[in-house]
VOGUNU-580919 format. One record per residue (C-alpha): residue in one letter; x, y, z. Coordinates in nm, 2 decimals, decimal comma, padded with zeros to 4 digits. Example, Ala and Ser with C-alpha at 12.3 -4.5 7.8 and 13.67 -1.06 7.14 Angstrom:
BEGIN
('A'; (01,23; -00,45; 00,78)) ('S'; (01,37; -00,11; 00,71)) 
This chain:
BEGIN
('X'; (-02,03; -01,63; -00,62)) ('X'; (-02,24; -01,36; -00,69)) ('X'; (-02,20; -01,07; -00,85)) ('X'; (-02,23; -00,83; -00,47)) ('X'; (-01,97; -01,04; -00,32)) ('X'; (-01,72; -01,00; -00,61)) ('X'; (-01,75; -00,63; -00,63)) ('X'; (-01,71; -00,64; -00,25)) ('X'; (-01,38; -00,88; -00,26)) ('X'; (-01,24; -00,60; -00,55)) ('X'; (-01,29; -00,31; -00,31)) ('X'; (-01,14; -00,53; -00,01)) ('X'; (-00,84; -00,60; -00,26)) ('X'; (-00,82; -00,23; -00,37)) ('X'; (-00,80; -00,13; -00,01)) ('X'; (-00,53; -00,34; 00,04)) ('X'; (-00,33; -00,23; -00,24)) ('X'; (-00,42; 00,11; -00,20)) ('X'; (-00,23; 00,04; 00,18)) ('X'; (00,07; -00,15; 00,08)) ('X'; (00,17; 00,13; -00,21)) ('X'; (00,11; 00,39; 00,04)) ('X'; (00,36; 00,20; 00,28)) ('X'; (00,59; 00,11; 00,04)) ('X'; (00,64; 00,47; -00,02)) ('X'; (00,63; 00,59; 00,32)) ('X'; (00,93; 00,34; 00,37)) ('X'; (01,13; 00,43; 00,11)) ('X'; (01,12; 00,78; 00,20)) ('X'; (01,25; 00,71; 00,58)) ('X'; (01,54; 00,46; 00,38)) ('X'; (01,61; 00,78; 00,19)) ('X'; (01,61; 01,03; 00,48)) ('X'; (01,80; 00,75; 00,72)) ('X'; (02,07; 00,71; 00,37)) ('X'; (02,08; 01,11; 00,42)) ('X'; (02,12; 01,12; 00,79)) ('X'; (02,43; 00,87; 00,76)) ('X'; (02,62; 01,05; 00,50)) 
């Protein structure tokens, strides 16, 4: 492989952890509010 297409496989995998944290998070927030809600 060369080097351009490893740099642009990181950045694809960046992206795409980048997106799961950010919905990760956004999901535990709703579980927290919905824990709230049901209390």
């Amino acid at each position: 492989m060369s080097q351009a297409e490893l740099t642009g496989l990181s950045s694809v995998w960046g992206q795409v952890a980048l997106a799961a944290m950010l919905l990760i998070v956004v999901i535990l927030l709703l579980r927290r509010l919905w824990n709230q809600r049901g209390r």
